[in-house]
PyMOL commands that place a pseudoatom at each C-alpha (Angstrom):
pseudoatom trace, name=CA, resn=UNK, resi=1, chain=A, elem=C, hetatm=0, pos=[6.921, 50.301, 55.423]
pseudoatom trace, name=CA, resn=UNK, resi=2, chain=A, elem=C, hetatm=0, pos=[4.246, 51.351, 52.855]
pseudoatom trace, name=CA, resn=UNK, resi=3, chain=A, elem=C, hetatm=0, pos=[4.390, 54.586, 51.064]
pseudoatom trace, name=CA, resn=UNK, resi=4, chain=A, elem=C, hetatm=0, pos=[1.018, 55.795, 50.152]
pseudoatom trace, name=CA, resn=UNK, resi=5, chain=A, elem=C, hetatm=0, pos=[-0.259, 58.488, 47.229]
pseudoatom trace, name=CA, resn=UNK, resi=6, chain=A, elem=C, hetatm=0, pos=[-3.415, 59.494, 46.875]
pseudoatom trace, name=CA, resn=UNK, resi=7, chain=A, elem=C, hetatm=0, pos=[-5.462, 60.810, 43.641]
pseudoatom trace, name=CA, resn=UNK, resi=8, chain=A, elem=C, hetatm=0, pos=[-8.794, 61.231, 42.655]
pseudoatom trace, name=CA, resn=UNK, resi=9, chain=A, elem=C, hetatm=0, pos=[-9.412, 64.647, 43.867]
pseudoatom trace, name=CA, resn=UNK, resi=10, chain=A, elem=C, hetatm=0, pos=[-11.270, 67.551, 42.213]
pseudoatom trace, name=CA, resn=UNK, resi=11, chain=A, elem=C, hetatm=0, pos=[-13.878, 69.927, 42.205]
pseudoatom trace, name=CA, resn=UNK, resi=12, chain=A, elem=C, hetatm=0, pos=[-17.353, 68.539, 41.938]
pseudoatom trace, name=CA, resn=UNK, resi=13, chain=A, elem=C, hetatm=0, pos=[-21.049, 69.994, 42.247]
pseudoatom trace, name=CA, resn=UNK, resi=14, chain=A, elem=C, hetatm=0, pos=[-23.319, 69.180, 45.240]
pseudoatom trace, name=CA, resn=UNK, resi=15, chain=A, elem=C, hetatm=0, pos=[-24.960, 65.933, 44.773]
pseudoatom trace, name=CA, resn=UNK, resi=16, chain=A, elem=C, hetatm=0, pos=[-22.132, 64.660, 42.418]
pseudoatom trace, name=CA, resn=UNK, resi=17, chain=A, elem=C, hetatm=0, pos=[-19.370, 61.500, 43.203]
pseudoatom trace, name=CA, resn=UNK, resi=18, chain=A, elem=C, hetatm=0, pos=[-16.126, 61.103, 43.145]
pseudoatom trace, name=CA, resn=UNK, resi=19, chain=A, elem=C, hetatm=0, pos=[-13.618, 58.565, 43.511]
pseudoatom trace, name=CA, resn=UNK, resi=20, chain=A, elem=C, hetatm=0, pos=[-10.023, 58.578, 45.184]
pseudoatom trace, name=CA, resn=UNK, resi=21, chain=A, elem=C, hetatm=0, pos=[-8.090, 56.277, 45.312]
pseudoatom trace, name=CA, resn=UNK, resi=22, chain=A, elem=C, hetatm=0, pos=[-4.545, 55.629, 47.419]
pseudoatom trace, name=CA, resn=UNK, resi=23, chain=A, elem=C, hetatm=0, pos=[-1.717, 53.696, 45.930]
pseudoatom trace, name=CA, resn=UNK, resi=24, chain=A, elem=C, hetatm=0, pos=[0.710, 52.122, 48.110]
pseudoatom trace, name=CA, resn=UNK, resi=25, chain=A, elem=C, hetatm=0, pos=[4.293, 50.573, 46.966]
pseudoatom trace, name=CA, resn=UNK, resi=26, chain=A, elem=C, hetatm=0, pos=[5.600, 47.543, 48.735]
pseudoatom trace, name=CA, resn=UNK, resi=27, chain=A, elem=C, hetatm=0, pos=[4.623, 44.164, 49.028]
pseudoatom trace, name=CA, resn=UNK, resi=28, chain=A, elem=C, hetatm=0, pos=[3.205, 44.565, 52.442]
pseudoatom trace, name=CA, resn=UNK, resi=29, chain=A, elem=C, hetatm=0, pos=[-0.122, 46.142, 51.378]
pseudoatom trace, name=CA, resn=UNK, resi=30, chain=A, elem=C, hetatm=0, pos=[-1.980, 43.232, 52.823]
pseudoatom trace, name=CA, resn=UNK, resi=31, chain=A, elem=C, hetatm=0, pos=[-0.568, 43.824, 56.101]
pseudoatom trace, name=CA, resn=UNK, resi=32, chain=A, elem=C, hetatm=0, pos=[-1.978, 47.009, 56.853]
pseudoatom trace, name=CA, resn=UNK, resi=33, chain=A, elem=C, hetatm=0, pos=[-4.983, 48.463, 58.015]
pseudoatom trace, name=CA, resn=UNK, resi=34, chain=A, elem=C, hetatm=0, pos=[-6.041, 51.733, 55.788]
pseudoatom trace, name=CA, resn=UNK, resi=35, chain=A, elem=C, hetatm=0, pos=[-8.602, 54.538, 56.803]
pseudoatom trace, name=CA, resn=UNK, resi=36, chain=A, elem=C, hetatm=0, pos=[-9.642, 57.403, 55.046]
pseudoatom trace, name=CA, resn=UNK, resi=37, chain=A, elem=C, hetatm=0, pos=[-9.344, 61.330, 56.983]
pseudoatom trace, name=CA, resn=UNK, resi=38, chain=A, elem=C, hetatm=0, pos=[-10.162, 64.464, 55.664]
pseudoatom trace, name=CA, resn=UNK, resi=39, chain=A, elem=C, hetatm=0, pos=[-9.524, 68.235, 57.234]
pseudoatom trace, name=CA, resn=UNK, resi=40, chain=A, elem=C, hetatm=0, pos=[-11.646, 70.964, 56.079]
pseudoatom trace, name=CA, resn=UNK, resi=41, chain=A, elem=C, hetatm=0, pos=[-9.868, 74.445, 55.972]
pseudoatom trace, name=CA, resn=UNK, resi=42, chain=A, elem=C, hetatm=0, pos=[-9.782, 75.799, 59.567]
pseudoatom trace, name=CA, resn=UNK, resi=43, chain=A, elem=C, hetatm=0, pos=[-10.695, 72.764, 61.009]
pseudoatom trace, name=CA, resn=UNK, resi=44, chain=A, elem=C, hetatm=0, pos=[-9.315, 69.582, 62.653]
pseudoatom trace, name=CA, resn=UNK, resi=45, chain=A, elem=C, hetatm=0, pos=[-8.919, 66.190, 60.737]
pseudoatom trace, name=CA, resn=UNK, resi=46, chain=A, elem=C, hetatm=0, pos=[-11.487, 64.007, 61.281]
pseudoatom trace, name=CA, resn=UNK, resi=47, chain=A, elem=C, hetatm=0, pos=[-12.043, 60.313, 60.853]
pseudoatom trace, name=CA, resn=UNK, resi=48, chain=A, elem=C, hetatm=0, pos=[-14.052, 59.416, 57.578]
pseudoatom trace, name=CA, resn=UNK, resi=49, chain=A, elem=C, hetatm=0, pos=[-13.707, 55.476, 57.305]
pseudoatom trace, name=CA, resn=UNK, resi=50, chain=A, elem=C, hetatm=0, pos=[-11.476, 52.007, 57.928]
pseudoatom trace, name=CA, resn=UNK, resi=51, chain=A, elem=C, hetatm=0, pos=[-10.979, 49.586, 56.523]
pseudoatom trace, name=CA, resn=UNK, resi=52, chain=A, elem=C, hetatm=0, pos=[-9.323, 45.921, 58.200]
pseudoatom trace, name=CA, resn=UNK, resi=53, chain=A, elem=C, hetatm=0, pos=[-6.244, 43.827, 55.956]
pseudoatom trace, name=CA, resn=UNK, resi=54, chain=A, elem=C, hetatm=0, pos=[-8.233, 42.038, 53.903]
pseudoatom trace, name=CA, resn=UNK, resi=55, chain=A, elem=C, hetatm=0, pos=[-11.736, 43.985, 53.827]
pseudoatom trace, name=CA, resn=UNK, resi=56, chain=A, elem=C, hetatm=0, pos=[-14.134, 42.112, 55.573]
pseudoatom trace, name=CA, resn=UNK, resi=57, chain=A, elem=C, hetatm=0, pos=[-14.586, 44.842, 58.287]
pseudoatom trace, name=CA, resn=UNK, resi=58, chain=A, elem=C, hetatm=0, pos=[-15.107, 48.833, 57.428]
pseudoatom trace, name=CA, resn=UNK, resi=59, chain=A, elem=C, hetatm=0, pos=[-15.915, 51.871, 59.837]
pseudoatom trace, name=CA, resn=UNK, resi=60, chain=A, elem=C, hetatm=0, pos=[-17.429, 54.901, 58.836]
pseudoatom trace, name=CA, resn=UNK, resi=61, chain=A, elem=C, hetatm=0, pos=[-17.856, 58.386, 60.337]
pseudoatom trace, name=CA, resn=UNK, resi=62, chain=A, elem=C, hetatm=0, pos=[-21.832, 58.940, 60.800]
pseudoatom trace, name=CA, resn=UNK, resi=63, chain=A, elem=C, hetatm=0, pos=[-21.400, 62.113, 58.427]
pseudoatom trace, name=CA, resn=UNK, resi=64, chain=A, elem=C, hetatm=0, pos=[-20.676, 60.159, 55.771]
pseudoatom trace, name=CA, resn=UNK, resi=65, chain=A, elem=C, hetatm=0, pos=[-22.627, 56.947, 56.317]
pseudoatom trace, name=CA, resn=UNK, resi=66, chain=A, elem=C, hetatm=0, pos=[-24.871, 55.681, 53.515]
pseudoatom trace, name=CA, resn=UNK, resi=67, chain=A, elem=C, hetatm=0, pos=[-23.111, 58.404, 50.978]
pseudoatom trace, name=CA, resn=UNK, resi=68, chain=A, elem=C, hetatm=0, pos=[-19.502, 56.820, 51.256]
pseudoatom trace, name=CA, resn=UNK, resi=69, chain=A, elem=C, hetatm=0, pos=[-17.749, 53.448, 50.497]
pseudoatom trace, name=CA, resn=UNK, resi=70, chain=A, elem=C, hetatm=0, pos=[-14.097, 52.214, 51.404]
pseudoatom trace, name=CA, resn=UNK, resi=71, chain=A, elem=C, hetatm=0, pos=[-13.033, 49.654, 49.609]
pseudoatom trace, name=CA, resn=UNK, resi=72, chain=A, elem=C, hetatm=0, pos=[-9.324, 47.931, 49.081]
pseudoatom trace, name=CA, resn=UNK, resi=73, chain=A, elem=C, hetatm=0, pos=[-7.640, 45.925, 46.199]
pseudoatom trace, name=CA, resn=UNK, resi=74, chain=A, elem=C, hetatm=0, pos=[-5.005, 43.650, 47.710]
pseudoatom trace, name=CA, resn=UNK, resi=75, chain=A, elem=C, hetatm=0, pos=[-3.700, 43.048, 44.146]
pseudoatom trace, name=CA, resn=UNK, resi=76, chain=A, elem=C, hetatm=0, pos=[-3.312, 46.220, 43.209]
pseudoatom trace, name=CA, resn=UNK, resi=77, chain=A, elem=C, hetatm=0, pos=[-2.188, 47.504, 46.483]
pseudoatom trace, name=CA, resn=UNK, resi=78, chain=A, elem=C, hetatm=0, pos=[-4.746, 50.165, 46.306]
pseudoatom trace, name=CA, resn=UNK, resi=79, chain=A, elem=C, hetatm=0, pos=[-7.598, 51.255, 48.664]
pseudoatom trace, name=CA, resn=UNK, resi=80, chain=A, elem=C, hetatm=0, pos=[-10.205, 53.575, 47.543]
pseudoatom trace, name=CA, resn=UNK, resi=81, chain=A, elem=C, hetatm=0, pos=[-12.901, 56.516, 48.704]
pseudoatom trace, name=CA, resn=UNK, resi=82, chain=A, elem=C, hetatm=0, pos=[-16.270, 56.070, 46.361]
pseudoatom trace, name=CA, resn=UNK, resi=83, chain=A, elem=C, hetatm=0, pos=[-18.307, 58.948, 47.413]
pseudoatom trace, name=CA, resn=UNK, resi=84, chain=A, elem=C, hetatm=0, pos=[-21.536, 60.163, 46.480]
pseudoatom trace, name=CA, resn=UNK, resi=85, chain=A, elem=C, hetatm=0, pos=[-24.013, 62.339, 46.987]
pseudoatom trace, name=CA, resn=UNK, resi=86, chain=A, elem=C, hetatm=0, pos=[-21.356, 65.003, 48.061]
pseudoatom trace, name=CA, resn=UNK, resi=87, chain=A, elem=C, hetatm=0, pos=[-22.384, 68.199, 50.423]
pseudoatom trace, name=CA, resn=UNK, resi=88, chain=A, elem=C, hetatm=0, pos=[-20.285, 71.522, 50.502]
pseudoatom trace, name=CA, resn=UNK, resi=89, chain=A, elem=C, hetatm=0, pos=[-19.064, 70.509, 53.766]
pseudoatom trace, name=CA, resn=UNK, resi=90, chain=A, elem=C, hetatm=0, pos=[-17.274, 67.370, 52.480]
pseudoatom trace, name=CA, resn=UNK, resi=91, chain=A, elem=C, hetatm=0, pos=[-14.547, 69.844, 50.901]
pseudoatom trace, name=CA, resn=UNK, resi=92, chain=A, elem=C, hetatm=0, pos=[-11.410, 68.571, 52.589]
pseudoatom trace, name=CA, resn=UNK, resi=93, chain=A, elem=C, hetatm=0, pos=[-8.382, 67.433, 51.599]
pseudoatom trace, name=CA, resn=UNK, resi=94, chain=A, elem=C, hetatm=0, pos=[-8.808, 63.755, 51.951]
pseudoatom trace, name=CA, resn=UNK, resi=95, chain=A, elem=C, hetatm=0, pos=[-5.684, 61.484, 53.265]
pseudoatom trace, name=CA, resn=UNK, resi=96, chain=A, elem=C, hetatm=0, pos=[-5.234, 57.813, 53.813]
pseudoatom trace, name=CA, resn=UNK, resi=97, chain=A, elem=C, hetatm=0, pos=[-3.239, 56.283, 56.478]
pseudoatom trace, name=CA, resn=UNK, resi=98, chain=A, elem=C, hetatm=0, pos=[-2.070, 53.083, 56.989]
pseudoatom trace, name=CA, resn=UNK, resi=99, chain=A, elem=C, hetatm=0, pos=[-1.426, 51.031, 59.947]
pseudoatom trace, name=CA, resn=UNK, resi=100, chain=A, elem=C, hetatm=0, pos=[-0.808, 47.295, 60.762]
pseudoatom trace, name=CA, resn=UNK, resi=101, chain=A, elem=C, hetatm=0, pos=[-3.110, 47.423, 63.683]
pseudoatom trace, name=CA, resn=UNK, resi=102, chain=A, elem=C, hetatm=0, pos=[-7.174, 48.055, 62.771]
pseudoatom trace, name=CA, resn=UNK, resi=103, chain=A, elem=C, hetatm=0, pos=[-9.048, 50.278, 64.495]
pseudoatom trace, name=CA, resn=UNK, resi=104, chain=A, elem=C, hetatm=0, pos=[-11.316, 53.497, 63.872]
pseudoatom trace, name=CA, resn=UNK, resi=105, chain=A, elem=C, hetatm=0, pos=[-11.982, 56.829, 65.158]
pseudoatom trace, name=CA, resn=UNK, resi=106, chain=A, elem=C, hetatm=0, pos=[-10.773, 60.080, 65.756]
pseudoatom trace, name=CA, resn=UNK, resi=107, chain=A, elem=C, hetatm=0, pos=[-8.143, 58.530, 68.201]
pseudoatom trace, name=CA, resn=UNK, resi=108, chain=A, elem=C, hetatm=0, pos=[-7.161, 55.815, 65.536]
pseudoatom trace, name=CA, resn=UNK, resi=109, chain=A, elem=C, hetatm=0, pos=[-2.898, 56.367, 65.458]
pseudoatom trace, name=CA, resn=UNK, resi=110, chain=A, elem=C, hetatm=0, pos=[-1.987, 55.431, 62.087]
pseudoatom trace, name=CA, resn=UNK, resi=111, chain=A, elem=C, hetatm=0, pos=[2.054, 55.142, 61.238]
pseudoatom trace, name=CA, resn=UNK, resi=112, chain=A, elem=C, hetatm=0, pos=[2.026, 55.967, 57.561]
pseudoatom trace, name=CA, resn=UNK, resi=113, chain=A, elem=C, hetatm=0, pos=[0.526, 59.232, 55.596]
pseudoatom trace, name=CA, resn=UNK, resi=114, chain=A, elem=C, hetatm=0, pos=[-0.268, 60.408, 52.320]
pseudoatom trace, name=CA, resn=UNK, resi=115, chain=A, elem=C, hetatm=0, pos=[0.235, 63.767, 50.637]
pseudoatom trace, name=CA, resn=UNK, resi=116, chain=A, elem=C, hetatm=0, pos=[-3.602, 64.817, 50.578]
pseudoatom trace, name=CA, resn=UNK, resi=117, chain=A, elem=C, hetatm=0, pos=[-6.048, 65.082, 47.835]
pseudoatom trace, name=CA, resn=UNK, resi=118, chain=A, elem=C, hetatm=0, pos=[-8.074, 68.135, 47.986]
pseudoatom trace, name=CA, resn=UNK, resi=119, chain=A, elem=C, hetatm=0, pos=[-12.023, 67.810, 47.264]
pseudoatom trace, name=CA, resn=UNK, resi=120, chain=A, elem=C, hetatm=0, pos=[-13.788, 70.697, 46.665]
pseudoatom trace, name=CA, resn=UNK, resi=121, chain=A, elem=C, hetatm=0, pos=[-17.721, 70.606, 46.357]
pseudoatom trace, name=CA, resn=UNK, resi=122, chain=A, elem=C, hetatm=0, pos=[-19.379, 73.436, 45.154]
pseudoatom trace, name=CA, resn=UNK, resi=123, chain=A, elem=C, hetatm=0, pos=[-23.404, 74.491, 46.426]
for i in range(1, 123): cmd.bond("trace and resi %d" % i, "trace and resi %d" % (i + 1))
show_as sticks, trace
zoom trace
């Protein structure tokens, strides 16, 4: 089983990018399916992208659509977040999960959790 840590997270002014990226150890990477969530204070998680094993197929939430880009290095064992254009209501902390079977959604189960990175965009 994968471990996963994510980084990348910070405070960041409306309109501005950021990157996270998650950093799995084992040499099983390539097995999983990853997806980014993200829970807002007071709020429930919610789905923000997928991503399949080897990255020919990606998901993402219509809220972040056109602004957002998940992307995986198999090599590196990493999978990443590129977002732009970032809106006060992104501010989350941002997991990623990993799973061996792909899917998407709100009612995606995913086996294996990171710690959280907290975004934080201010208006």
């Amino acid at each position: 089983q994968v471990q996963l840590v994510e980084s990348g997270g910070g405070l960041v002014q409306a309109g501005g990018s950021l990157r996270l990226s998650c950093a799995a150890s084992g040499r099983t990477f390539s097995s999983y399916a990853m997806g980014w969530f993200r829970q807002a204070p007071g709020k429930e998680r919610e789905f923000v992208a997928a991503i399949s094993w080897s990255g020919g197929s990606t998901y993402y939430a219509d809220s972040v659509k056109g602004r957002f880009t998940i992307s995986r290095d198999n090599a590196k064992n990493t999978v990443y977040l590129q977002m732009n254009s970032l809106k006060p209501e992104d501010t989350a902390v941002y997991y990623c999960a990993a799973d061996p079977v792909f899917g998407y959604g709100p009612s995606w189960y995913l086996e294996v959790w990171g710690q959280g990175t907290l975004v934080t965009v201010s208006s």
